[in-house]
Structure formats: C-alpha cells, structure tokens
N, C-alpha and C positions, 0 to 999 in steps of 0.2 A: 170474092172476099179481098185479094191482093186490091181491086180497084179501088177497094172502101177505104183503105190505109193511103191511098195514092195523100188526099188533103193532109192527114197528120203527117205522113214524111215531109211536108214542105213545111211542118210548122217550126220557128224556133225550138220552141220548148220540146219538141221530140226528136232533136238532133242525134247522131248514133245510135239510136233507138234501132232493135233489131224488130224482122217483121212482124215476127212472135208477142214481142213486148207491146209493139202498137196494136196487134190485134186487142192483148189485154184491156187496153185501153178503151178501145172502139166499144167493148161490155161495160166498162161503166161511163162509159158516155149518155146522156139524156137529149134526142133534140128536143129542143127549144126554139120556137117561133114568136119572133115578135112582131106587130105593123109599124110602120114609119109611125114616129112620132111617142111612140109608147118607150117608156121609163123602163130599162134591164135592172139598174142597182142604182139608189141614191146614196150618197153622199152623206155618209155621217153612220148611217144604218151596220149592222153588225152581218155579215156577209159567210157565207160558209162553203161557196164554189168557184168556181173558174170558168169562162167561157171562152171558144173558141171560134172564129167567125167563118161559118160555113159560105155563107151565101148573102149579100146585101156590103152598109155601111153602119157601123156608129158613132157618135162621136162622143167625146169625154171635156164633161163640162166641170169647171171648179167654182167654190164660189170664193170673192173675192173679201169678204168680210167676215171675219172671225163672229163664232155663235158669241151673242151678246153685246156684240159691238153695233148692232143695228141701230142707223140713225133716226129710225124710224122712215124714212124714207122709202116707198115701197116699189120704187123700179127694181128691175130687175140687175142685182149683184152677183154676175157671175159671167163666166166667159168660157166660148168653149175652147178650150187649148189642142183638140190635136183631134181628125177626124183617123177610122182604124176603116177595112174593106179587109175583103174575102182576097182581091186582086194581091194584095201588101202580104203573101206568103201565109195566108189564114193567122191573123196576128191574133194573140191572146191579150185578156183583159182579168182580174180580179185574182190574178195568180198570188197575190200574199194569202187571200184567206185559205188558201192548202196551209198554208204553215203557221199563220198567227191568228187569235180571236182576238181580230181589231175592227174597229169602225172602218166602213168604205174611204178611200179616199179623194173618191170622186165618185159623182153621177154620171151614168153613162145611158146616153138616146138612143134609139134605131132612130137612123138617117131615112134608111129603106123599109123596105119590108126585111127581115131578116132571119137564115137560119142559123141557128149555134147550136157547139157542140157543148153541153154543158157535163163539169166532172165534180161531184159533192167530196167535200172534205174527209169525211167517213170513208168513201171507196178508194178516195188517191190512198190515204193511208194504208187502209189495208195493203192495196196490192204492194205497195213500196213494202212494205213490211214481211211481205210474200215473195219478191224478186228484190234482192238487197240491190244487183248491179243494176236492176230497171229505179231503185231509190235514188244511188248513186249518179244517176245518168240528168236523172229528174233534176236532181236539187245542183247540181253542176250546169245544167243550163237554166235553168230559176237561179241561179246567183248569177249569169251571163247576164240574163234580160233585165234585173232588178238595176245591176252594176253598170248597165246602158244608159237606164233610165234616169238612175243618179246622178252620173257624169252630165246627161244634156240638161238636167234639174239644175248641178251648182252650174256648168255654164251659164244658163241661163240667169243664174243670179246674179253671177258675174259680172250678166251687162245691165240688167237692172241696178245693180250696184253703182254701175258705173254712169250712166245716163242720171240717175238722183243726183249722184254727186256733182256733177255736172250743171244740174240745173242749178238746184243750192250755190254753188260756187259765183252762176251768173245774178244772183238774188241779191 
C-alpha cells in the first residue's frame, strides 16, 4: 500500500499530506484511461473533478477567440499553451472544479496514451469535511498552485502587453 501513495507524495497538491490522509485519497481516486488524441475535459463544459497524471502526457489547449466573436472563418482558433507529463512530479489539471461550479477553462488532450488519477467533487468534499487538517492542507496547496499559475498568467500578459505596444508604436 505505502508504494501506491509513492505518485501522490510527489504530487503538489498533496504536499505535508500524512500517509494516512493520502491513503484517504487513493479511495476516492477513479483510474481513468485515455488513448492519445482523445479529449479528458473541453473548454467551456461545466466540470466536476480533478485529474491527476499517472502515466503518459497531456496538453492544455486554449481557444483564442471569444464564443461569438467567430469570423466565421473555420481554421482552427486555438493553441495549445503548455504540455503536463507523469515525469513533471504527476502534475494536476481541473483542480478549480473541487471548489467552484464553473465552466472548464481550457481543453485538455491525451498527448499519449494516458493514466489519471481522477478525484469527483462529491468525495474531495466529503473527506475534507471528515479530516478538517487534510481540508486545511488541500486548499493551502490549491491556493499554492492556483497563485503560481496566476503569477506566470499576468506575467505573461505583461509581455503581451508589452510586445502590442510596441508594434502599435512602430505603426
């Protein structure tokens, strides 16, 4: 059993997690198999779990034009911004929908064939709700990874921002 916690101790999101807590875990875990090329979560869709990347790659595609803004032009509007792997510390992917009933914010592919660890909204809850310090622990590293992710976001606007203006200025 210790071996089977070995992947969530190296994940973020189960950082100071005792081995007790991830065992918890490891029960409401669901594997989930996908083949390369198959669709885990689209993009816009109302989402209710979390995966975790046991085994393969996915990546995380955005699209680049707001719904209704379509020029009717039918190539394909969207890019993918960041590929995820089992190797990269079993990274997780879909971790708001534990906390809010929002639309996905991106589509995410199997690159590979792929295993994940998947954890449904209903059972995060409960058990956080069962072990306050394993809630504690949770949503202290879910604001770690969120607060990462925003920082390289405005970053990133930052030089978007600044490369526009740029061009504009040469215009």
């Amino acid at each position: 059993m210790e071996k089977d916690t070995l992947p969530l101790q190296e994940t973020a999101l189960f950082k100071g997690l005792s081995l007790e807590q991830i065992r918890k875990i490891l029960n409401i875990c669901s594997t989930v198999r996908f083949s390369a090329n198959d669709i885990i979560m689209k993009e816009g869709e109302m989402g209710d779990s979390m995966y975790i990347i046991q085994q393969g790659t996915v990546e995380v595609i955005k699209r680049l034009i707001m719904a209704g803004m379509d020029d009717g032009d039918s190539s394909d509007k969207s890019k993918v911004f960041t590929r995820l792997d089992a190797a990269g510390r079993h990274p997780v992917f879909g971790e708001i929908a534990l906390l809010q009933e929002l639309k996905r914010t991106a589509t995410v592919r199997a690159v590979t064939d792929c295993v994940l660890c998947e954890i449904k909204k209903k059972d995060f809850l409960s058990l956080a709700e069962s072990d306050f310090e394993f809630g504690y622990r949770m949503l202290l590293n879910m604001a770690s990874i969120v607060s990462a992710r925003l920082r390289k976001a405005d970053e990133d606007t930052v030089k978007l921002t600044t490369v526009l203006s740029m061009i504009l200025k040469e215009s």
